[in-house]
N, C-alpha and C positions, 0 to 999 in steps of 0.2 A: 698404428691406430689413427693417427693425425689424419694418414694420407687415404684411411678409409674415410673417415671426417670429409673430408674436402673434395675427394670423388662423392659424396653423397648429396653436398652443397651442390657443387657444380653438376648433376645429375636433377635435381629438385625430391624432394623424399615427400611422395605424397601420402605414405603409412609408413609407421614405425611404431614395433610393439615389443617391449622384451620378454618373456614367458617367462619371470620368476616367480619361485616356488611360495607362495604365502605364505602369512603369519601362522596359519593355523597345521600347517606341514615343518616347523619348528620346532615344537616343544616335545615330539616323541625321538626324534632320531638326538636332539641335544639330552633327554633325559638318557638314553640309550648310551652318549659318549660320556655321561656322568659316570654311569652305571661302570662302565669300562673302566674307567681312569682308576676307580674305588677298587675292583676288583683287580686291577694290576696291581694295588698297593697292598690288598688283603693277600695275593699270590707273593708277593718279593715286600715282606714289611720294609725289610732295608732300604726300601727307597721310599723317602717320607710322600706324600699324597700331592705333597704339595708340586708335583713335577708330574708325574702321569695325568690328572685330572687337567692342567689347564692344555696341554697337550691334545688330550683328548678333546678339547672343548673346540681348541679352534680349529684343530684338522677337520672337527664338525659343521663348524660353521663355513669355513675354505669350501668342504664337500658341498654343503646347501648354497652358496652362492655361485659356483660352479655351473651346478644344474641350471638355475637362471640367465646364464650367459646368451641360450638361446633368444634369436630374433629376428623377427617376420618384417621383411621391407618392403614396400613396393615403390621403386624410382622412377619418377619422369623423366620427358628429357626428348631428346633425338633417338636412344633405344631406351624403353623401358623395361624394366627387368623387375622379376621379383627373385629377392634374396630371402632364403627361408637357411638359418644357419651362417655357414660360409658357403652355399651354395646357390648358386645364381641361373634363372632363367630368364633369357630372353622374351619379350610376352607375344614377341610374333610368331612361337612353337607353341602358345597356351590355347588349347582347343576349349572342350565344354570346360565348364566350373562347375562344382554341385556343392553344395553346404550339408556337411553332417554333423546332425544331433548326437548326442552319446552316443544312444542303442545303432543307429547305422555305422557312428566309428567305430565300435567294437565291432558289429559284422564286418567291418572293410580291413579292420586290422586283423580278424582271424579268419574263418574260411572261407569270408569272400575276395580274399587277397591275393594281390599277386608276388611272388617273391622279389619280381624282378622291377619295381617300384620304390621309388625315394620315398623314406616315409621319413619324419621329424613327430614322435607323439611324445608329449608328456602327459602321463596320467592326472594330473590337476586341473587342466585345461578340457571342458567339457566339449565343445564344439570342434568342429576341423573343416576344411577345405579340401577337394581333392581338384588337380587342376589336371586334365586329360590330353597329353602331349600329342604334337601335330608334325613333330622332325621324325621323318621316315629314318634318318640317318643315328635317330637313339632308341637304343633298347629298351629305354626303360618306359612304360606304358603311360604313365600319371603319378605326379606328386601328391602325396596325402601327408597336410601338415594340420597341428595344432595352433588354434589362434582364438583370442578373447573379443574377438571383433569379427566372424565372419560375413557377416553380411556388406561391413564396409569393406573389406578385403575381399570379395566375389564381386562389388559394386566395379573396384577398381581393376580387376582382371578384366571382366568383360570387357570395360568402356576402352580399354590401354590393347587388347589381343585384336 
């Protein structure tokens, strides 16, 4: 982790965003591992409440922070790269950019898609980024990521590609 740290310093981080799950994406999956922990203890009384419920609670919460873990970089530097995940492009392979609104990322995530494409969606995240790859040498066509800033993350692909 450090030593991601410290390549990111000596790199320059001209965006960094981490895509966790809101306040309001909380309260149904925690009531959800309530609900569980209760019904383990109404299934096996012999085991008092007091041990499945908190169990449940934080394996829920580990789960929802989890999901957040994802996050959108884009590095300066001598090569600039954008990191979407643990996965990293060079921005001299980042062809067009285009910014899509919900209803276009839903078309782009379903039958306008291509299988053979990195995607990164979290459904919370309304807007996306697709970045249209220019290395003959990869298969994969274009990135399509989730991000709460796309217009400054498109600003920065272009000006860096």
């Amino acid at each position: 982790m450090a030593d991601t740290v410290n390549t990111a310093v000596k790199r320059g981080l001209a965006h960094s965003e981490r895509l966790y799950v809101p306040w309001w994406g909380w309260p149904l999956p925690m009531l959800g591992a309530i609900l569980l922990g209760v019904e383990i203890h109404l299934g096996y009384p012999s085991i008092p409440v007091w041990i499945p419920l908190p169990i449940a609670i934080v394996v829920m919460g580990a789960l929802l922070l989890s999901l957040g873990r994802s996050r959108v970089r884009v590095t300066s530097g001598d090569e600039p790269e954008l990191w979407v995940g643990d996965a990293h492009l060079p921005l001299r392979f980042a062809g067009v950019v285009e910014i899509l609104e919900k209803d276009d990322k839903r078309r782009a995530l379903g039958r306008d898609g291509d299988p053979a494409a990195f995607v990164m969606h979290r459904g919370w995240v309304g807007p996306a980024v697709r970045v249209q790859l220019t290395d003959p040498a990869d298969p994969t066509p274009y990135w399509l990521f989730s991000t709460r800033k796309p217009k400054r993350v498109a600003e920065l692909l272009r000006a860096r590609s």
